[in-house]
C-alpha positions in Angstrom: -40.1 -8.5 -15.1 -40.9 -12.0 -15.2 -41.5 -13.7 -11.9 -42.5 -11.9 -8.7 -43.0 -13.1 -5.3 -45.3 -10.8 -3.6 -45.0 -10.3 0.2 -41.9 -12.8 0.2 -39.4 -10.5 1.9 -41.9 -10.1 4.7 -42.8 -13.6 5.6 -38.5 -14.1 6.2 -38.9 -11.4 8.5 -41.5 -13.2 10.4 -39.6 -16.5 10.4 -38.5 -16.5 14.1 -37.6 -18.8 17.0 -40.0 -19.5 19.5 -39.7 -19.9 23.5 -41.6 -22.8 23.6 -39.2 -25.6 21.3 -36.4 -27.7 21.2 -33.8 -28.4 18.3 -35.7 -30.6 16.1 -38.6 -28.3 16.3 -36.4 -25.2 15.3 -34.8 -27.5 12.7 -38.5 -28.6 10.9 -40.7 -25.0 11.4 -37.5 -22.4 11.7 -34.7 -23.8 9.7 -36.2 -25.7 7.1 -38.8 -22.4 6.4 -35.8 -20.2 6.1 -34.1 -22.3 4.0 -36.5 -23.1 1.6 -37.7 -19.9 1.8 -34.1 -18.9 0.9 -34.1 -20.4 -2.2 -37.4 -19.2 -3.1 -35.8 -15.5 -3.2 -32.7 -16.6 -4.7 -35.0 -18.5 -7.8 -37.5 -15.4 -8.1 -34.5 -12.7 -7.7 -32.6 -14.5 -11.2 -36.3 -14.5 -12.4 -37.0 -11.2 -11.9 -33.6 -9.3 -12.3 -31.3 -12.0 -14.3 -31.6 -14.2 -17.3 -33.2 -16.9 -16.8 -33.3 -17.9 -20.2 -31.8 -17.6 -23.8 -32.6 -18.4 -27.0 -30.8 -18.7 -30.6 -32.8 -16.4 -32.9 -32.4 -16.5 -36.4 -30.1 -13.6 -37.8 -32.6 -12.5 -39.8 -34.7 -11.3 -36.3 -34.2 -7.7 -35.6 -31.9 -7.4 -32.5 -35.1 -6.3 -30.6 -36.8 -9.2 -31.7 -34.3 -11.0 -29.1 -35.5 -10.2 -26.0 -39.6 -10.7 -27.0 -38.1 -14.6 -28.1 -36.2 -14.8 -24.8 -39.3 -13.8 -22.6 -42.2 -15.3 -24.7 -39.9 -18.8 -24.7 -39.8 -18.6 -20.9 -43.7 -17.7 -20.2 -45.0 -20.0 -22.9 -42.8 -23.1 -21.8 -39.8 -25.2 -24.1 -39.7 -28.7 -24.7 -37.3 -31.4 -25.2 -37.3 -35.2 -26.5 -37.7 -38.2 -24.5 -35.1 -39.8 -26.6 -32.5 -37.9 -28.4 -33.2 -39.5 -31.6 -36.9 -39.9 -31.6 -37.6 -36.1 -31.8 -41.1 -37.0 -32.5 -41.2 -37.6 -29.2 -41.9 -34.4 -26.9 -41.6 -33.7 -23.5 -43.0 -30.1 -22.2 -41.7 -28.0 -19.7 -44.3 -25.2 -18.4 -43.9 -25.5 -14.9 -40.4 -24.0 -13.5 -41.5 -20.3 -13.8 -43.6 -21.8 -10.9 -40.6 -22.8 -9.0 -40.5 -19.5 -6.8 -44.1 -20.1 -5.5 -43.7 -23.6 -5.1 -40.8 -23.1 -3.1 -42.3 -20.5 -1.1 -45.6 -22.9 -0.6 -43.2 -25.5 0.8 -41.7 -23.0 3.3 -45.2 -21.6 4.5 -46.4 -25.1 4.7 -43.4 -26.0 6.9 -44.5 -23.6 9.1 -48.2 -24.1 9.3 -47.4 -27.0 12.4 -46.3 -25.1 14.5 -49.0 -22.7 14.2 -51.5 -25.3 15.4 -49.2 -25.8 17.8 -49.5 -22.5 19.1 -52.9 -22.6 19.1 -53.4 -25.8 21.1 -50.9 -24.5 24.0 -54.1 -21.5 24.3 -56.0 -24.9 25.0 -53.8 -25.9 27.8 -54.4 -24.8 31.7 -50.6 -24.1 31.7 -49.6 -20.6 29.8 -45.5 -22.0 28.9 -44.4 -19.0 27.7 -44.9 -17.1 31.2 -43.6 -20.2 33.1 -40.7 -20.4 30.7 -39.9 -16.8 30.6 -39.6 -16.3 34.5 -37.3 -19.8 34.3 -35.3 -18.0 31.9 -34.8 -14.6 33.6 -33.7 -17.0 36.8 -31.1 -17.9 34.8 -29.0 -14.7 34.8 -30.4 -14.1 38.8 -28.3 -14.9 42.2 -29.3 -15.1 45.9 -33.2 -14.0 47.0 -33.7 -12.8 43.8 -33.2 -16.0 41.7 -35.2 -18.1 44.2 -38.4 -15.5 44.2 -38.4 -16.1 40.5 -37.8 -20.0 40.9 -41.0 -19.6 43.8 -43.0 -18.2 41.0 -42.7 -20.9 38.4 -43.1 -23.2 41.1 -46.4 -21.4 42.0 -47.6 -21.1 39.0 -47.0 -25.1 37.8 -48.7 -26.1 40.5 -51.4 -24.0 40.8 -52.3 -25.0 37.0 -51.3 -28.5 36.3 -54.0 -30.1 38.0 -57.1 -27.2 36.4 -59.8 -29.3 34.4 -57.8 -29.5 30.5 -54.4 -30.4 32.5 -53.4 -32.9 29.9 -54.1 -30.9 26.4 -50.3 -30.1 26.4 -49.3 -33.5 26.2 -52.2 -34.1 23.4 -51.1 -31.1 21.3 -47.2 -31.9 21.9 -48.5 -35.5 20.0 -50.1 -33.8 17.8 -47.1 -31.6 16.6 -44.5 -34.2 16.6 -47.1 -36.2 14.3 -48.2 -33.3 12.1 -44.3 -32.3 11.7 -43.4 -36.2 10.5 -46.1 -36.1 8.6 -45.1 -32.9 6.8 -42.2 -34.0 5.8 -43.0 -37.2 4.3 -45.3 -35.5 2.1 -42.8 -32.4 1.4 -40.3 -35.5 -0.3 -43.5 -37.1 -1.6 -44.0 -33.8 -3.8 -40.6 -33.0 -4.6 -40.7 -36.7 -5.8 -44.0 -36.2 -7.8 -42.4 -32.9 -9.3 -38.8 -33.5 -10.2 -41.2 -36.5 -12.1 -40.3 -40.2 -12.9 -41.7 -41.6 -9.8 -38.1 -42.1 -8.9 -37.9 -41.8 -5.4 -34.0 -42.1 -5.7 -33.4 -39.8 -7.9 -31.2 -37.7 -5.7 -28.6 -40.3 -5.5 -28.8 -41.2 -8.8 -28.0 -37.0 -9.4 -25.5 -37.8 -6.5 -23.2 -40.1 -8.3 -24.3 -39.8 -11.9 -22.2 -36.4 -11.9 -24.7 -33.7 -10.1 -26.4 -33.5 -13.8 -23.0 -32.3 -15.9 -24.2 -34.0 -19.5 -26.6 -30.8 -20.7 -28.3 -33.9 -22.9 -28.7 -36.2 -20.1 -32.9 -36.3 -19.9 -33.9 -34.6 -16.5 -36.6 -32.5 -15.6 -34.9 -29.3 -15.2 -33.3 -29.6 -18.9 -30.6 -26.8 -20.1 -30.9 -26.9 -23.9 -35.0 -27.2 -24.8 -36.5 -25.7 -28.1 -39.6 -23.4 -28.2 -41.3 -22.7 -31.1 -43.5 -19.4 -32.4 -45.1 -18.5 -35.1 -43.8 -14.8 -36.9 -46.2 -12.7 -38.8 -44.7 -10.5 -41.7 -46.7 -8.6 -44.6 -49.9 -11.3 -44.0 -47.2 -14.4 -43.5 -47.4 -16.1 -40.4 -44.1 -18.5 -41.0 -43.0 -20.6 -37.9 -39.7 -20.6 -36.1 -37.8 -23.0 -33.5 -35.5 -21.5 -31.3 -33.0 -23.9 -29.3 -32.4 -22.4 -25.7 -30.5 -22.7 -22.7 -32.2 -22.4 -19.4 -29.3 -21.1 -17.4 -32.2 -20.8 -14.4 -32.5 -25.1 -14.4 -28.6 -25.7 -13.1 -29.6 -23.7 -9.8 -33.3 -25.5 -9.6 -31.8 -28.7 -10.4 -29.3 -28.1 -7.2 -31.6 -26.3 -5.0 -34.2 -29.4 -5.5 -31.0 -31.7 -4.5 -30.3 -29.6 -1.8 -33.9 -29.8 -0.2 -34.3 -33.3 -1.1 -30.9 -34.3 1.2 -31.7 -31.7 3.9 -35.5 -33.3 4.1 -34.4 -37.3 4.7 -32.2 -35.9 7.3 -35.0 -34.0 8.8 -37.4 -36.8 9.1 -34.5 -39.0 10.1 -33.8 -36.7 13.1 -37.9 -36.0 13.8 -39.0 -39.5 13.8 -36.0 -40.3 16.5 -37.3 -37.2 18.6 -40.8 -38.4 18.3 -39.8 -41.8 19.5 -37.9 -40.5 22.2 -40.2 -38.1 23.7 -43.5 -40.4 23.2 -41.6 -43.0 25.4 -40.2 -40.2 27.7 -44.0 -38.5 28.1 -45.9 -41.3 28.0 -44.6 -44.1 29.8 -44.6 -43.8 33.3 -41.3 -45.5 34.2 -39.5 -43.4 32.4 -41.0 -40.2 33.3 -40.1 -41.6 37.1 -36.4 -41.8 35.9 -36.3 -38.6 34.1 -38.0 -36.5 36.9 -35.5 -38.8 39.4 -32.5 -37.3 37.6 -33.7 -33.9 38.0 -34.4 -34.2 41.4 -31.2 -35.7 41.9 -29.0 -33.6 40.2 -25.8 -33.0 42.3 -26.9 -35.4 45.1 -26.5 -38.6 43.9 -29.4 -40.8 43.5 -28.5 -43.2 46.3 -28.3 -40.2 48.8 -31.4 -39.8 51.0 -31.5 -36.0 50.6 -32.0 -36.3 47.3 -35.8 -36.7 48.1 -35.5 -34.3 51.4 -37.6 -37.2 53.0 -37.2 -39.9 55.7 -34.5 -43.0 55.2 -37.7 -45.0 53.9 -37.1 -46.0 50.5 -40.0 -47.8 50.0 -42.4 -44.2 51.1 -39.8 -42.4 48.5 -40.8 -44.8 45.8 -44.3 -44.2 46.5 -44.3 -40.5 46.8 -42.2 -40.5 44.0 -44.4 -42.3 41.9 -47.7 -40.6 43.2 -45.5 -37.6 42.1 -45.2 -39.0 38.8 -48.5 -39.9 38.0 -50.9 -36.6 39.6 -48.9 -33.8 40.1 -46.4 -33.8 37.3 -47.9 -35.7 34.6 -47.5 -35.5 30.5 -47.8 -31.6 31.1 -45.6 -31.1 33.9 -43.3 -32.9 32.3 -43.2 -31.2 29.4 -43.1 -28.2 31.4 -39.4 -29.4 32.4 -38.7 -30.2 29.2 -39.2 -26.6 27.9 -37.4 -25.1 31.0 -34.3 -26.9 30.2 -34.3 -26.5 26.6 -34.2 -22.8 27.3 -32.7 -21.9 30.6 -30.8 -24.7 31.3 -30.8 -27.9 33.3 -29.7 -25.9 36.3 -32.8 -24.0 36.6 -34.8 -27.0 36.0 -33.5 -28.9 38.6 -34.4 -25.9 40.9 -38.3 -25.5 39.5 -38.6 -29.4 39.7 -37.3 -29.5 43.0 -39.4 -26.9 44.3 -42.4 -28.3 43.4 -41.2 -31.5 44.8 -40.4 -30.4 48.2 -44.2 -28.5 48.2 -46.0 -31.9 47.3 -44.0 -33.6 50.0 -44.9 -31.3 52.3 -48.1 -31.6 51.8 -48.0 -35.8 51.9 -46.4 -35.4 55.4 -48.9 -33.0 57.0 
């Protein structure tokens, strides 16, 4: 045995989808954690169960000399040369029996967001995954029992978005977008500082130089290193240098490759959704057109009954945007958000509405 991931198979078992999310969240905390967490049991399985590495012994070695060389090579660390002919020149390689752990630190810290996450919703007046779980059994409801379920989400948004932390939802919604771009600039910042040469394009380079295929070409993965060790025999301790081939490096090399492309689209993708929703949550004109499309969702947004109101446009605009400001809000529109990610637009429409057509009621007593 060589490398050994404790616990590993049970953290992919507790990689799961949340209620309370949208794509780009699944895609950084979900998808990226079981990917990389993926390769981490791919890297430590070879590790553990294959050969990771072999070595040219001299003939003289006893054949069960072979395997101590093969094993003592990997744990101890090979080296190479900086310049194929300046062998005075040495470059070490310790670190990719590490690989597995690193890979597996990456995929726990990828998680770790959305964990604070979690714990800032407990924070927030408004408990999502009840509001969200009712909105999805509506889904699959008809008739009186559909709009009893659609009553109670209405209920229960209103009778929590305006209690004293109403807003802590929007906060920690910030908070995760930030923390989550934030991650991954430093997740490429470390694969950068580890695959070494402070090349920050060094996946293209692997890209179009050939995806590494020259075993001599200087990288930090190398296939054919040297180790050296020392044999003792009859009070003779004579040294030896083994050249070796570290089968192990052409996956770590592509898995690295693979996480390095997959991550610039990631933060691509995040940064957009983070620009999106801070101007979507956070500016008041367009949380008025967003909660206006909702509310007019098969009506038309020139028809009159899509507010349920009098013909006055000018009172519409103002209860709309009264509506807007206290009794939807960053939360409440968040709320919506969540609702349609997972039951659809339909049923947000219909929880929107509802607490619409309460708050106008009340304007009109």
């Amino acid at each position: 045995m060589l490398v050994d991931i404790p616990q590993l198979s049970n953290f992919l078992k507790s990689l799961k989808a949340a209620v309370l999310d949208d794509v780009v969240d699944r895609l950084n905390y979900f998808y990226t954690s079981f990917m990389i967490a993926f390769f981490a049991t791919i890297v430590a399985t070879k590790q553990h169960f294959g050969s990771p590495i072999n070595c040219l012994t001299s003939s003289e070695f006893p054949s069960h000399w072979n395997a101590f060389v093969h094993q003592y090579c990997f744990i101890t660390g090979t080296y190479d040369f900086k310049e194929l002919h300046q062998r005075t020149a040495l470059r070490e390689h310790g670190y990719y029996q590490w690989i597995p752990f690193v890979l597996f630190g990456m995929a726990l810290m990828f998680y770790v967001p959305h964990l604070i996450w979690k714990l800032l919703q407990k924070w927030s007046s408004l408990d999502l995954k009840t509001a969200v779980a009712e909105s999805i059994k509506a889904r699959s409801l008809v008739g009186e029992q559909r709009a009893e379920t659609i009553k109670k989400v209405v209920d229960y948004a209103k009778r929590y978005l305006n209690a004293p932390n109403f807003g802590m939802l929007g906060m920690s919604g910030r908070f995760g977008m930030y923390s989550s771009v934030a991650y991954v600039f430093s997740k490429i910042w470390l694969i950068n500082f580890f695959y070494g040469e402070q090349d920050y394009m060094w996946g293209y380079k692997l890209i179009t130089g050939g995806f590494g295929t020259d075993p001599n070409m200087p990288t930090p993965f190398p296939r054919l290193t040297h180790c050296k060790f020392d044999v003792r025999d009859v009070g003779n301790t004579r040294p030896y240098e083994a050249d070796c081939v570290i089968m192990i490096n052409i996956l770590n090399e592509k898995i690295f490759l693979v996480i390095w492309i997959w991550l610039h689209f990631v933060l691509v993708v995040t940064v957009l959704n983070m620009l999106y929703t801070l101007v979507a949550l956070f500016i008041p004109a367009m949380r008025r057109r967003i909660i206006e499309n909702h509310l007019c969702l098969g009506y038309g947004k020139k028809n009159s009954s899509c507010f349920d109101i009098c013909n006055d446009t000018n009172k519409e605009r103002t209860l709309l945007k009264e509506f807007t400001t206290s009794a939807m809000s960053v939360d409440g529109l968040q709320l919506i958000r969540f609702i349609k990610n997972q039951a659809g637009g339909l049923v947000a429409h219909e929880v929107i509405r509802g607490i619409w057509k309460e708050f106008v009621e009340e304007r009109q007593r």
